[in-house]
Backbone as a chain_set.jsonl record, in Angstrom:
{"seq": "XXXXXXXXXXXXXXXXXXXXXXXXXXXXXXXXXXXXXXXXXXXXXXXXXXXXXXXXXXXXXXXXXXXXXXXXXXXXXXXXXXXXXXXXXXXXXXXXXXXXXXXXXXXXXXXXXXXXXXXXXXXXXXXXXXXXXXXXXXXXXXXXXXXXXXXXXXXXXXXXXXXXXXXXXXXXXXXXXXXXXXXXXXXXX", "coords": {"N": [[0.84, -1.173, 0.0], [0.64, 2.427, -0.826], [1.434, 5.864, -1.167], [0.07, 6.276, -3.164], [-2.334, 4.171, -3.538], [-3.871, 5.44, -1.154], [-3.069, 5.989, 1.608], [-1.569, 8.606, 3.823], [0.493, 9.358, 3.861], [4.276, 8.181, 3.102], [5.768, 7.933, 5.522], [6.116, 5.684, 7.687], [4.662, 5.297, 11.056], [3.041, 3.495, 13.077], [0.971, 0.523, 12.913], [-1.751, -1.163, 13.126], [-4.04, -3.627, 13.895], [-7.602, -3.72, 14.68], [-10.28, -4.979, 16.617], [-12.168, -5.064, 14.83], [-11.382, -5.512, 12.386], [-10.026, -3.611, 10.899], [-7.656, -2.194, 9.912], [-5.425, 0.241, 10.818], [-3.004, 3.108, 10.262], [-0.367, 4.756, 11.364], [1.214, 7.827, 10.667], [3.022, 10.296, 9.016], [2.073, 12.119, 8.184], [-0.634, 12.23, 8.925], [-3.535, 9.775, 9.884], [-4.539, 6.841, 8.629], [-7.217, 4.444, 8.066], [-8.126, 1.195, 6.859], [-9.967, -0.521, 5.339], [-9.928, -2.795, 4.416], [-10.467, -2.855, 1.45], [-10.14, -0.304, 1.244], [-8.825, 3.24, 1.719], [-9.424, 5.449, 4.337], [-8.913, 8.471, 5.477], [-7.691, 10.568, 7.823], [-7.513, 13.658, 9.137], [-5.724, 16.741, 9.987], [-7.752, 19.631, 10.474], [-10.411, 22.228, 11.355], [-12.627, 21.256, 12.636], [-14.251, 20.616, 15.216], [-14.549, 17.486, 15.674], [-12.103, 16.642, 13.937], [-8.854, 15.825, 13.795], [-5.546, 16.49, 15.407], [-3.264, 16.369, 14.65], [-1.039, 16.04, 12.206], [0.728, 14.187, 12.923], [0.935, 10.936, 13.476], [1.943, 8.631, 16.149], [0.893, 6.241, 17.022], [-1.38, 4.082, 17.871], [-4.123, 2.382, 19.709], [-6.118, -0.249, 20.914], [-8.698, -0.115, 23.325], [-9.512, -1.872, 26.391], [-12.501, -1.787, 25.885], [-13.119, -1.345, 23.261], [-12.374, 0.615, 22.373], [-11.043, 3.141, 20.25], [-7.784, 4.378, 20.482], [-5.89, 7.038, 19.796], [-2.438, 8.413, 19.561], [-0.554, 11.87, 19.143], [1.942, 13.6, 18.275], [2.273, 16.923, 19.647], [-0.278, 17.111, 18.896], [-1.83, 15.933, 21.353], [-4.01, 13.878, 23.044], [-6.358, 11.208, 21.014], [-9.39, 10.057, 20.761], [-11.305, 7.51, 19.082], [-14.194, 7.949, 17.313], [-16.702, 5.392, 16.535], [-19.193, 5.8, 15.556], [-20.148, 8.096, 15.029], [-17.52, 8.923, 13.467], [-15.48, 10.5, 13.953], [-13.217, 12.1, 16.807], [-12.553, 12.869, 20.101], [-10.592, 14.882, 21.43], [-8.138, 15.291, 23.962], [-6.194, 17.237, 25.852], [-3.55, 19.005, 27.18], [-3.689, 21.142, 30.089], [-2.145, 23.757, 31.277], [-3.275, 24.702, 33.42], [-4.528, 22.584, 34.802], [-4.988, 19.781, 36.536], [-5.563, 17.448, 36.341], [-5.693, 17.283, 33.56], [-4.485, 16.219, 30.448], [-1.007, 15.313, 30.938], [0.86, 16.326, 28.819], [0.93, 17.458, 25.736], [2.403, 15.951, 23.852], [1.938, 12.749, 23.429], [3.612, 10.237, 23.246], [3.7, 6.905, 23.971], [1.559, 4.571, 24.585], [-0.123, 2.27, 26.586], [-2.113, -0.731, 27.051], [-3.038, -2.333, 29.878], [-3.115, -5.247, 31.878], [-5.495, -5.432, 33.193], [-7.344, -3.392, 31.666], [-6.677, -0.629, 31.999], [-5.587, 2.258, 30.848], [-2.857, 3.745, 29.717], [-0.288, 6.247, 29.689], [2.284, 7.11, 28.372], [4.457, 9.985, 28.278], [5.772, 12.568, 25.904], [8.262, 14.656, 27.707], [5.981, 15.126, 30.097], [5.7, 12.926, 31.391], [4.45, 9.791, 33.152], [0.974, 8.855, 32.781], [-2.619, 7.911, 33.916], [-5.387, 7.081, 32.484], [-8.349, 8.617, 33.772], [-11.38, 6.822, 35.728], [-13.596, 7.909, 34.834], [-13.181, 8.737, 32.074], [-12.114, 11.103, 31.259], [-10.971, 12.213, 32.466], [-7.311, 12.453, 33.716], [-4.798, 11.082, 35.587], [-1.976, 11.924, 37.204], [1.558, 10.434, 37.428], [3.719, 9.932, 39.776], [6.883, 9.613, 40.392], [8.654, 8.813, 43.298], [10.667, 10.853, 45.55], [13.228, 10.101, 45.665], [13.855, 9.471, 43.378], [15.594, 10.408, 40.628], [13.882, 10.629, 37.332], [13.55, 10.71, 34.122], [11.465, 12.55, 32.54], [10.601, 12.269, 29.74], [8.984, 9.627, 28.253], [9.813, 7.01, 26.22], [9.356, 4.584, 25.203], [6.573, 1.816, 26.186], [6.348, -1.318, 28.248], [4.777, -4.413, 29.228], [5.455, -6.515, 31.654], [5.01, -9.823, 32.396], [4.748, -10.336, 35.201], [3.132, -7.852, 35.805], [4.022, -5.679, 36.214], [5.983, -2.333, 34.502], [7.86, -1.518, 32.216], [9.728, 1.096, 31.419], [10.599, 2.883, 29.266], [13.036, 6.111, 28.949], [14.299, 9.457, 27.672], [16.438, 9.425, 29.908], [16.993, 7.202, 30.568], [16.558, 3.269, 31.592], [13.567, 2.165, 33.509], [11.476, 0.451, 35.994], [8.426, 0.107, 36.994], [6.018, -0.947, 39.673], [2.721, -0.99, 38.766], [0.647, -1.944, 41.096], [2.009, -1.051, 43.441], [3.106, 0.926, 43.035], [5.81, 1.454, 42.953], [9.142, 2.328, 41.82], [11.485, 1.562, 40.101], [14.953, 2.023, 39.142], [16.897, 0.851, 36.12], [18.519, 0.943, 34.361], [20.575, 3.478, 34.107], [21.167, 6.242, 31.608], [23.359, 8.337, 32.298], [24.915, 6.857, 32.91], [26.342, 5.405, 31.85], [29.371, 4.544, 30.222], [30.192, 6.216, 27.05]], "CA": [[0.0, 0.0, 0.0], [1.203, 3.657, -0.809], [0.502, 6.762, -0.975], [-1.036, 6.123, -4.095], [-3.44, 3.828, -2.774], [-5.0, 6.849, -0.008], [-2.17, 6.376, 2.433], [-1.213, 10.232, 3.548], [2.243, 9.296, 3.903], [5.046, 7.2, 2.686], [6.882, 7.637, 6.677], [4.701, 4.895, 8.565], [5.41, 5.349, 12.376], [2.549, 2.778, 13.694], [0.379, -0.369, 12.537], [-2.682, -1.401, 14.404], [-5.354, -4.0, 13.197], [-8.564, -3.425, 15.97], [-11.031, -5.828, 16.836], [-12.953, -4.808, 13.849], [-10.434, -6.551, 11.26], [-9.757, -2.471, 10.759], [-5.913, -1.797, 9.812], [-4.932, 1.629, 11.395], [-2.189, 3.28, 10.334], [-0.471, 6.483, 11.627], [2.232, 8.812, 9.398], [3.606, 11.947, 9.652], [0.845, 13.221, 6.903], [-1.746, 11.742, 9.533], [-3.833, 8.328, 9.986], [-5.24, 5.997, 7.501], [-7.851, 3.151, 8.245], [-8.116, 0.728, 5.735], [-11.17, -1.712, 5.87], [-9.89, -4.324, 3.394], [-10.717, -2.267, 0.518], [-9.91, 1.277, 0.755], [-8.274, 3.657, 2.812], [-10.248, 6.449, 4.634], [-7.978, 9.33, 5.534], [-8.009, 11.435, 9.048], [-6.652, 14.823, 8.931], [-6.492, 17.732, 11.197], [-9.06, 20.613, 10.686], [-10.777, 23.259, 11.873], [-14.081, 21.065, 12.697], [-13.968, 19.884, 16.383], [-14.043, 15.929, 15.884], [-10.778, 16.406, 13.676], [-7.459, 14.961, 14.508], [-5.091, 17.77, 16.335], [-2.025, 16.77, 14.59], [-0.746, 14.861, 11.404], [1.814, 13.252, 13.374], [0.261, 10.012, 14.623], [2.964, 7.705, 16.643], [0.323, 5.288, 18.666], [-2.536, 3.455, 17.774], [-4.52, 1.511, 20.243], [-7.531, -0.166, 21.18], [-9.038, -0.754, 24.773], [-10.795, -2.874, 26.661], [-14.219, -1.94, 25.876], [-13.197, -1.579, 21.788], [-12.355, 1.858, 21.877], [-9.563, 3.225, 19.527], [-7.134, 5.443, 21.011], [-4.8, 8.121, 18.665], [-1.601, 9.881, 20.23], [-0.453, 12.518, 17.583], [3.073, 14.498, 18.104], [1.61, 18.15, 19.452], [-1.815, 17.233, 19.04], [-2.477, 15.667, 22.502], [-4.694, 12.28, 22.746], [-7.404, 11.288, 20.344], [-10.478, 8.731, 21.265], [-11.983, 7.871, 18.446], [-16.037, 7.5, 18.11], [-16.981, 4.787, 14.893], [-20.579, 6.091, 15.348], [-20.203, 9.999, 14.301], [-16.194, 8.904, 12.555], [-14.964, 11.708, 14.713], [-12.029, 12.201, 17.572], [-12.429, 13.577, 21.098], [-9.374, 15.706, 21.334], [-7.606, 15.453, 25.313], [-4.785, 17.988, 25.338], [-2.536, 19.603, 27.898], [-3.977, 22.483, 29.961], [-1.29, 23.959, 32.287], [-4.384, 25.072, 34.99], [-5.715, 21.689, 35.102], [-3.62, 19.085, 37.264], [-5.956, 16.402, 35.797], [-6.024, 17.087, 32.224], [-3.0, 15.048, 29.72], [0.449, 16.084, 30.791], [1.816, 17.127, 27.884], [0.314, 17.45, 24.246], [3.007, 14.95, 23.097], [1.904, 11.262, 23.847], [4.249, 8.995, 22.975], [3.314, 5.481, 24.029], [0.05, 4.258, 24.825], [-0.226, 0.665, 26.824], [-3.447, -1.205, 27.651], [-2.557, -3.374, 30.581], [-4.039, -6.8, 31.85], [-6.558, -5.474, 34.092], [-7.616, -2.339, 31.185], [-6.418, 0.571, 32.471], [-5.067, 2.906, 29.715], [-1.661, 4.417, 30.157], [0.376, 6.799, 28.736], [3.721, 7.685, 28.274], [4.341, 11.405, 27.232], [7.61, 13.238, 25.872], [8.067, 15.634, 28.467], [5.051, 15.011, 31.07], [5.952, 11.549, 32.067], [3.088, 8.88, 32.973], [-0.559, 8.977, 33.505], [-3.026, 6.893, 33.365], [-6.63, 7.786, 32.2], [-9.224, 7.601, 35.208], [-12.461, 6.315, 35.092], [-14.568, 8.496, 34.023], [-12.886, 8.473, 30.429], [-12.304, 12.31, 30.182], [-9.646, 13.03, 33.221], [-5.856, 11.629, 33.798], [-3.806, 10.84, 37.097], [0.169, 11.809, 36.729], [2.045, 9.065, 37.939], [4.581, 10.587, 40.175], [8.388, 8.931, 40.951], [9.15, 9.157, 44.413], [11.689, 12.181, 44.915], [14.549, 9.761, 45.807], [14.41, 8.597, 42.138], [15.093, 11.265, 38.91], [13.539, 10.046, 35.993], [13.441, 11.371, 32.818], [9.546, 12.768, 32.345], [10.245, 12.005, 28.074], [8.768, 8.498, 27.794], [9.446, 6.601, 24.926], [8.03, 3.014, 24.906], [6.203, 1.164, 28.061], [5.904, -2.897, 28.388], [4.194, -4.632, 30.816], [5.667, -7.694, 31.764], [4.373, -11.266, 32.991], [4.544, -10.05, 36.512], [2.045, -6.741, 35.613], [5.12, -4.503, 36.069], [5.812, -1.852, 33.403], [8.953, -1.47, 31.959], [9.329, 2.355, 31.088], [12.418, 3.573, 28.363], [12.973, 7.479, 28.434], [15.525, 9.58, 27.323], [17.267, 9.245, 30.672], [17.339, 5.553, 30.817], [15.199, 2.474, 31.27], [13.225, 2.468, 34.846], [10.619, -0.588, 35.761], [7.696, 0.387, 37.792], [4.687, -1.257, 39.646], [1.537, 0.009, 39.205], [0.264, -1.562, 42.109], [2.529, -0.664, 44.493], [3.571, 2.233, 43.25], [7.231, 1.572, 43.662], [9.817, 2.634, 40.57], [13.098, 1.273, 39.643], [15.837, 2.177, 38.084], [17.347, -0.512, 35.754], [19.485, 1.996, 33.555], [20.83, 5.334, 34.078], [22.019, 6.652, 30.731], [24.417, 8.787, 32.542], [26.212, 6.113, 33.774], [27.0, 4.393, 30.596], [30.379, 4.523, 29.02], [30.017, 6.414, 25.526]], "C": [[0.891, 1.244, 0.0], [0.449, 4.999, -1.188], [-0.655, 6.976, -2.252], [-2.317, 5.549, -4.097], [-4.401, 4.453, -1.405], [-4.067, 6.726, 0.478], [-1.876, 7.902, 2.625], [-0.393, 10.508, 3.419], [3.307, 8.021, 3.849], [5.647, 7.083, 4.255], [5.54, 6.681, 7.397], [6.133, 4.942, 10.249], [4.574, 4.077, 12.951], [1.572, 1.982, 13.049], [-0.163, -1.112, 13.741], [-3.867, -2.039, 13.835], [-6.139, -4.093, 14.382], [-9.592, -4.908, 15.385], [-12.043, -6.063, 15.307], [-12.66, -5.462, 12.538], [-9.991, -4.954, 10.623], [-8.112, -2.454, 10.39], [-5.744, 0.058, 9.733], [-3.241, 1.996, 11.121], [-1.719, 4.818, 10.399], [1.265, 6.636, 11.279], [2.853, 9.599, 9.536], [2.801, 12.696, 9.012], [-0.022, 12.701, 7.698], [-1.962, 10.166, 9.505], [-4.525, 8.317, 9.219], [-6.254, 4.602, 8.279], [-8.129, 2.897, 7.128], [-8.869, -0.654, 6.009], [-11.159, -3.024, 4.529], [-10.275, -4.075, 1.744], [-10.389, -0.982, 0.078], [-9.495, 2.212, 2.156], [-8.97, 4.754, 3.124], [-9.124, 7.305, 5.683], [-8.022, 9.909, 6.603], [-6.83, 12.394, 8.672], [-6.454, 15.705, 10.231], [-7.341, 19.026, 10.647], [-9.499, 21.566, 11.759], [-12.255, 22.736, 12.714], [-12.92, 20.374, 14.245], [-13.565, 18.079, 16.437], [-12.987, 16.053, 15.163], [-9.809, 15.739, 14.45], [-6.389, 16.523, 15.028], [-3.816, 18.026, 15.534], [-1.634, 15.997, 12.968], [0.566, 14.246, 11.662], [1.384, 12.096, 13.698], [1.529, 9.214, 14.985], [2.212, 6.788, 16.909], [-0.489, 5.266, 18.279], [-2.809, 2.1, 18.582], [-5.362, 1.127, 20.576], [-7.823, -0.725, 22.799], [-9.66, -1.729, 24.947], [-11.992, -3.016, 26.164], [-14.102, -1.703, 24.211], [-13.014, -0.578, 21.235], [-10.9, 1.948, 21.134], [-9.159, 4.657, 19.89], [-5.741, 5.947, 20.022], [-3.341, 8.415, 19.53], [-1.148, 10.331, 19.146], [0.612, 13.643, 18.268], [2.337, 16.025, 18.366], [0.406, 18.43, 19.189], [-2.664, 16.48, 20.114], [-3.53, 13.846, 21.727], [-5.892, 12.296, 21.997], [-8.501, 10.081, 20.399], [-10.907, 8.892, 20.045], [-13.388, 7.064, 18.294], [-16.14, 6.763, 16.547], [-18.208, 5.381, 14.979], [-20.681, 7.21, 14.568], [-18.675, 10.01, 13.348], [-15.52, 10.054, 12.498], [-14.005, 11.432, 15.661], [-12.734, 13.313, 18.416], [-11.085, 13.472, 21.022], [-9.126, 15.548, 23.439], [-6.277, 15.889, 25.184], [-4.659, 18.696, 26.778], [-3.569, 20.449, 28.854], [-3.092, 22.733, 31.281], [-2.173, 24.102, 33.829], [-5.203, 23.81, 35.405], [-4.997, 20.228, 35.306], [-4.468, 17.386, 36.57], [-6.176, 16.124, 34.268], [-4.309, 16.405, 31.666], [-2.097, 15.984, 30.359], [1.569, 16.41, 30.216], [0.874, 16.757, 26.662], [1.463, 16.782, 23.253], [3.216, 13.988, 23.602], [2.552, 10.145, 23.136], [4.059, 7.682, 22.416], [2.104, 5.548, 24.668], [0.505, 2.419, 25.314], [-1.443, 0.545, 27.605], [-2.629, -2.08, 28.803], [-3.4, -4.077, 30.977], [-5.549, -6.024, 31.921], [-7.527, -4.173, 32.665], [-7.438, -1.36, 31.079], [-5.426, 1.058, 31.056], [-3.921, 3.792, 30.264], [-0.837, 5.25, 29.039], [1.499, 7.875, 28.827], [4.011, 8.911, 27.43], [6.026, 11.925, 27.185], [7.313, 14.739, 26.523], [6.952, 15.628, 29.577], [5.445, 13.615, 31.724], [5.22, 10.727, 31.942], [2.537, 9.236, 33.41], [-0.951, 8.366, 33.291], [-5.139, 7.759, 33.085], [-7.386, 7.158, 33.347], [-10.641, 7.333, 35.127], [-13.34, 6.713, 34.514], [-14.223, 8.919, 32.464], [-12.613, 10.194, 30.254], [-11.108, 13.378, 31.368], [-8.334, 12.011, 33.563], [-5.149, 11.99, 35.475], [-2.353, 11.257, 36.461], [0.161, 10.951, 37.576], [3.498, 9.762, 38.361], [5.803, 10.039, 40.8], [8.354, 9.787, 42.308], [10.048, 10.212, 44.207], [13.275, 11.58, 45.186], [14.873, 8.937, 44.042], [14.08, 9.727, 40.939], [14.813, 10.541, 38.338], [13.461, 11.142, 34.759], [11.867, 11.69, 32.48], [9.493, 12.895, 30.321], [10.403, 10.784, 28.089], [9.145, 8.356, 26.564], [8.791, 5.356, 24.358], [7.88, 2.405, 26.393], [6.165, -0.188, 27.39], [5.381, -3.299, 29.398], [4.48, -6.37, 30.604], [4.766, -9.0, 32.523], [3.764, -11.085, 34.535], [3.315, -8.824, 36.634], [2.968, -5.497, 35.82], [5.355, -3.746, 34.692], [7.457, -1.566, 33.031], [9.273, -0.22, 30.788], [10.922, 2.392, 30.015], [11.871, 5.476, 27.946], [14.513, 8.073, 28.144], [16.506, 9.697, 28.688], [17.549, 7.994, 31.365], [15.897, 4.618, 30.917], [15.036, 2.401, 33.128], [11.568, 1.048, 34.596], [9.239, -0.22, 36.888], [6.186, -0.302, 38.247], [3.755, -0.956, 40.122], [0.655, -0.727, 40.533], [0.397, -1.422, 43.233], [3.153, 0.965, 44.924], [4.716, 2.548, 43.605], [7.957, 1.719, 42.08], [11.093, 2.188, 40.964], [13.818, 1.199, 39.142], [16.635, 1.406, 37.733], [18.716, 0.305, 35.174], [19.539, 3.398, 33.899], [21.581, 5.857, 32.643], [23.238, 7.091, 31.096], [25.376, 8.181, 33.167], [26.711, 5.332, 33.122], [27.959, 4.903, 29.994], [30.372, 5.229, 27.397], [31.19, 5.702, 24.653]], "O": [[1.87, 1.225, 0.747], [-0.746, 5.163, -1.433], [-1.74, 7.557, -2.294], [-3.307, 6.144, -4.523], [-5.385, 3.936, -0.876], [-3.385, 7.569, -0.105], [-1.922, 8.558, 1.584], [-0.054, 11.603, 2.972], [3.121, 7.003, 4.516], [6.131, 5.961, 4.399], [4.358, 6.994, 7.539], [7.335, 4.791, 10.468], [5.388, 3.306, 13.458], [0.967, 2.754, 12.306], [0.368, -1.519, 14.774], [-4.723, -1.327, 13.311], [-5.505, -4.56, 15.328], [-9.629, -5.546, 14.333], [-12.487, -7.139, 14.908], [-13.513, -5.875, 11.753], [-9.46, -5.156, 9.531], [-7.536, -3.121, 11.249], [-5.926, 0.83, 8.792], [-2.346, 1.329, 11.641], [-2.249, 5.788, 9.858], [2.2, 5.876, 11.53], [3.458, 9.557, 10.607], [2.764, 13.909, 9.216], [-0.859, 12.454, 6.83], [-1.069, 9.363, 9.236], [-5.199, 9.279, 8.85], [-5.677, 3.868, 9.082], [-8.384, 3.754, 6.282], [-8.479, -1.6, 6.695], [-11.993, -3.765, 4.009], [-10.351, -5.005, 0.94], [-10.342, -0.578, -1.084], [-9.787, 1.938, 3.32], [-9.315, 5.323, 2.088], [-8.576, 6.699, 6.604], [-9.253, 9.92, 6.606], [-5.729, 12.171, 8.169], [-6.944, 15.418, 11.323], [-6.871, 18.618, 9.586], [-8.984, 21.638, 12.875], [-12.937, 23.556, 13.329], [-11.765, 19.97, 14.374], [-12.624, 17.549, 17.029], [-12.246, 15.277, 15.766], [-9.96, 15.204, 15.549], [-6.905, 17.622, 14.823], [-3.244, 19.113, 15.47], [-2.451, 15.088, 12.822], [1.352, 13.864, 10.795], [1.46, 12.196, 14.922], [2.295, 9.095, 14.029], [3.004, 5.906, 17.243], [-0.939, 6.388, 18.047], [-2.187, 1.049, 18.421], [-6.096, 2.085, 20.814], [-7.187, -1.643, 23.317], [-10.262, -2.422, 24.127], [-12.55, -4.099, 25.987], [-15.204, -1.909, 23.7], [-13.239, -0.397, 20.038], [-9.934, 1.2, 21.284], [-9.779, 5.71, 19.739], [-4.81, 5.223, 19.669], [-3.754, 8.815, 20.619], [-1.158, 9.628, 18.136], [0.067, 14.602, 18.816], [1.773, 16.466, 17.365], [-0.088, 19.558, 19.179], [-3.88, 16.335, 19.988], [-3.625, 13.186, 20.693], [-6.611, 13.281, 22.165], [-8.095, 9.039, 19.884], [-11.019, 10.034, 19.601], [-13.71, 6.007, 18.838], [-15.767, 7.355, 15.534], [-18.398, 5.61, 13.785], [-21.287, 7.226, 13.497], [-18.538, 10.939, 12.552], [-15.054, 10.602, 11.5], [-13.687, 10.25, 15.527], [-13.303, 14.304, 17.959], [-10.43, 12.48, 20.703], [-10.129, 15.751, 24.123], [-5.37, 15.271, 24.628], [-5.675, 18.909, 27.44], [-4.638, 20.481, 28.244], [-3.266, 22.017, 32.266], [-1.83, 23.735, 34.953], [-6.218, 23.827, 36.102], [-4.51, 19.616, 34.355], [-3.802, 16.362, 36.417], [-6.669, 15.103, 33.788], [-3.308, 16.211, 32.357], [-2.281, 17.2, 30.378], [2.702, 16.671, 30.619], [0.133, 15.776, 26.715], [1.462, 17.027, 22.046], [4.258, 13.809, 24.231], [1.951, 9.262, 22.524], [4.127, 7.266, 21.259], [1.693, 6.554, 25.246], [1.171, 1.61, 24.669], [-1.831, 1.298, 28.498], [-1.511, -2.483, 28.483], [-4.555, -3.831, 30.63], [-6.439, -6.001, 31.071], [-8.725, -4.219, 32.945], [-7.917, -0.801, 30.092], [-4.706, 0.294, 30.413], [-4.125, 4.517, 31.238], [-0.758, 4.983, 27.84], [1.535, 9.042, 29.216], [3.877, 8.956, 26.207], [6.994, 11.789, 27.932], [6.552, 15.63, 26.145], [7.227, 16.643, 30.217], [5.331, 13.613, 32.95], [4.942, 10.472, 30.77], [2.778, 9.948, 34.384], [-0.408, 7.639, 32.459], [-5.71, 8.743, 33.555], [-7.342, 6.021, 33.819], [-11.102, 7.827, 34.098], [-13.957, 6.049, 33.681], [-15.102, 9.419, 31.763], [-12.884, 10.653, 29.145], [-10.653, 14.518, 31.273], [-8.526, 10.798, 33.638], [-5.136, 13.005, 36.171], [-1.85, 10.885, 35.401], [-0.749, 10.615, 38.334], [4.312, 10.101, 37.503], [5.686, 10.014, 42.026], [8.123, 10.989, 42.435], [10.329, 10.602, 43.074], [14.295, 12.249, 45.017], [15.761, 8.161, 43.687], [12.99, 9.98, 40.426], [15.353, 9.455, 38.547], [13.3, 12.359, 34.854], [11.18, 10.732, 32.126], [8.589, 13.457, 29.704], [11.551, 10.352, 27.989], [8.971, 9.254, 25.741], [8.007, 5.179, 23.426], [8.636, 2.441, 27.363], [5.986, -0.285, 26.176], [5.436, -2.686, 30.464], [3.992, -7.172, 29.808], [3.796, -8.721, 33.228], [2.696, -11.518, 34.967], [2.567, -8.915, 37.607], [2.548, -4.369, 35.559], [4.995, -4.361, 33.688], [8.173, -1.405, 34.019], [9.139, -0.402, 29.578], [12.031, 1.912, 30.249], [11.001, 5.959, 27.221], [15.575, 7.47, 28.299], [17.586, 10.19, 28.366], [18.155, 7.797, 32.419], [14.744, 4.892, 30.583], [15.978, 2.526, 33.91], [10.905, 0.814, 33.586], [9.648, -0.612, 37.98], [5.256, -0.279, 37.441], [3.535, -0.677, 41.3], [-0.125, 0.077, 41.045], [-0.479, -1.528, 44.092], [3.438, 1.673, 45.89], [4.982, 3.513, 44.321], [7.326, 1.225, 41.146], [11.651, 2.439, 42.033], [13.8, 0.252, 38.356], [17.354, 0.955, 38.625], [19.829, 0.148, 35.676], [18.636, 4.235, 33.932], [22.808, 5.815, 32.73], [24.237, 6.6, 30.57], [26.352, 8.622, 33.774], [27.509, 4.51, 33.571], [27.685, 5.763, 29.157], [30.626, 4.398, 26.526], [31.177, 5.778, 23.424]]}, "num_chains": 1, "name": "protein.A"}
């Protein structure tokens, strides 16, 4: 598939087939879904359900079947198949529960559902139940971390296994304890 076939962009950053048999893919010219026949394009715009950014990094789907965007500077994007629109969740410095930063990274579902998300520059949060506010996820103060996620895992044990640009750090969410595996600055160049 290329851009000749609808794609928006030849740079592919993420590939995501959803419950739906859907193939999601996000660009640096934006996201593409492609239903086995044809590709249907998301942009950003001036209309509210738009997309925020044509960066997409992160396509994911939740528990309950929802499909979740992150987009480079355009904050998080839910998206609705009913109306084939995007709730927009973005930054707001006055609002200790809204995303913490308008550049989401990584996105990880973990066992139990809970939606998480790793931001460049804000650190982690996790979305809280009511679907429309976020928790920061705050390192003790005996441990710097780097608050620019770049990919999460969640291992066998339910532990998460964080990589930012100041090393790799393993943390569990339900203890709430963080650990540092790597310190960049302590590696040899």
């Amino acid at each position: 598939m290329t851009t000749e076939d609808g794609l928006p962009s030849g740079v592919v950053y993420d590939i995501f087939e959803d419950s739906r048999g859907w193939v999601w893919v996000g660009t640096d010219g934006g996201l593409a879904r492609f239903d086995g026949r044809r590709f249907q394009t998301y942009l950003p715009g001036n209309r509210p359900g738009d997309l925020g950014t044509n960066f997409i990094n992160k396509i994911i789907e939740d528990a309950q079947g929802r499909i979740w965007v992150s987009g480079w500077g355009g904050g998080l994007h839910l998206y609705d198949p009913l109306t084939d629109d995007f709730t927009r969740f973005r930054h707001d410095p006055g609002d200790p529960s809204s995303m913490p930063s308008d550049n989401p990274q990584d996105l990880l579902v973990d066992r139990s559902g809970q939606l998480w998300i790793g931001t460049f520059g804000g650190g982690l949060a996790k979305l809280l139940a009511d679907g429309g506010h976020f928790e920061r996820i705050t390192p003790p103060a005996d441990i710097e971390i780097d608050p620019r996620v770049w990919l999460m895992a969640e291992d066998r044990d339910g532990r998460f296994w964080i990589a930012t640009w100041g090393g790799l750090y393993r943390f569990d969410p339900q203890g709430g304890e963080w650990e540092k595996i790597v310190d960049d600055r302590e590696l040899d160049p």
